[in-house]
C-alpha positions in Angstrom: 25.1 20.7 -16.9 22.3 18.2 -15.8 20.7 18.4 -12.6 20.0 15.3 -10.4 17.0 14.1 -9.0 15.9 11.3 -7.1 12.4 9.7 -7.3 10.4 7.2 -5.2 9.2 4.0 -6.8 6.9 1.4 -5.4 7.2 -1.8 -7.3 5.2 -5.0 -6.5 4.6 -8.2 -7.9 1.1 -8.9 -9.8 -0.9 -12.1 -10.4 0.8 -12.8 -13.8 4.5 -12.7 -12.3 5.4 -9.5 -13.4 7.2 -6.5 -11.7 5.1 -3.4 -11.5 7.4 -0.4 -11.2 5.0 3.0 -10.7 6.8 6.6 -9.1 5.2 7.7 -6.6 6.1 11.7 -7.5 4.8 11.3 -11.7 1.3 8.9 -11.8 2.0 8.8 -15.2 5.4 6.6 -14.8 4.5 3.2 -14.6 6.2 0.3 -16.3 6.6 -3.7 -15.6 9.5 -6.3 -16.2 9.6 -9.9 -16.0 13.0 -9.2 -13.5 13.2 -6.4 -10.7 16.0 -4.9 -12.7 13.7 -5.0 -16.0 11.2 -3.2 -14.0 13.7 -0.4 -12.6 15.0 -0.3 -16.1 11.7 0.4 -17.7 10.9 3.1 -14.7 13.9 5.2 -15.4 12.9 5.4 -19.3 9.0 5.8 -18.3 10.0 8.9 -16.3 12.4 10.6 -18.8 9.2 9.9 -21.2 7.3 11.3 -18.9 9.5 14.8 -17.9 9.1 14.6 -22.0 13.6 13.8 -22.1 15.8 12.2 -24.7 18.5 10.8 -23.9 20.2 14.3 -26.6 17.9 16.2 -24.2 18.6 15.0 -20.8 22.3 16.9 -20.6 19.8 20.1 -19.8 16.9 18.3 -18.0 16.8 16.8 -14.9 18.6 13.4 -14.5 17.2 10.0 -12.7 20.3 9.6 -10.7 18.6 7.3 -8.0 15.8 5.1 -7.6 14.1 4.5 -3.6 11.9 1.4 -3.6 8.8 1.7 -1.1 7.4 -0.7 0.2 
């Protein structure tokens, strides 16, 4: 059985154009995407990386079942 959990993410635009995605719970987690949705993409796989989940792994670990963007 996997357990949920629910992280905060800030994402904001940079100079280049790009989406900077970066949870506000694991430093560590931050990504970018050309797209919003690239950049939430990319979050959810840089926090399994960093929670140290594959996906064979994440039936035991804790799941990213929702994203909050912050301002």
């Amino acid at each position: 059985m996997s357990v949920s959990r629910s992280f905060h993410v800030s994402i904001r635009r940079d100079e280049a154009g790009y989406y900077v995605a970066r949870c506000q719970e694991l430093p560590a987690a931050m990504t970018q995407g050309k797209t919003e949705e690239e950049a939430i993409h990319n979050i959810k796989e840089a926090i399994h990386l960093v929670l140290g989940t594959t996906r064979e792994e994440q039936a035991n670990k804790p799941a990213v079942t929702a994203i909050e963007l912050v301002a």
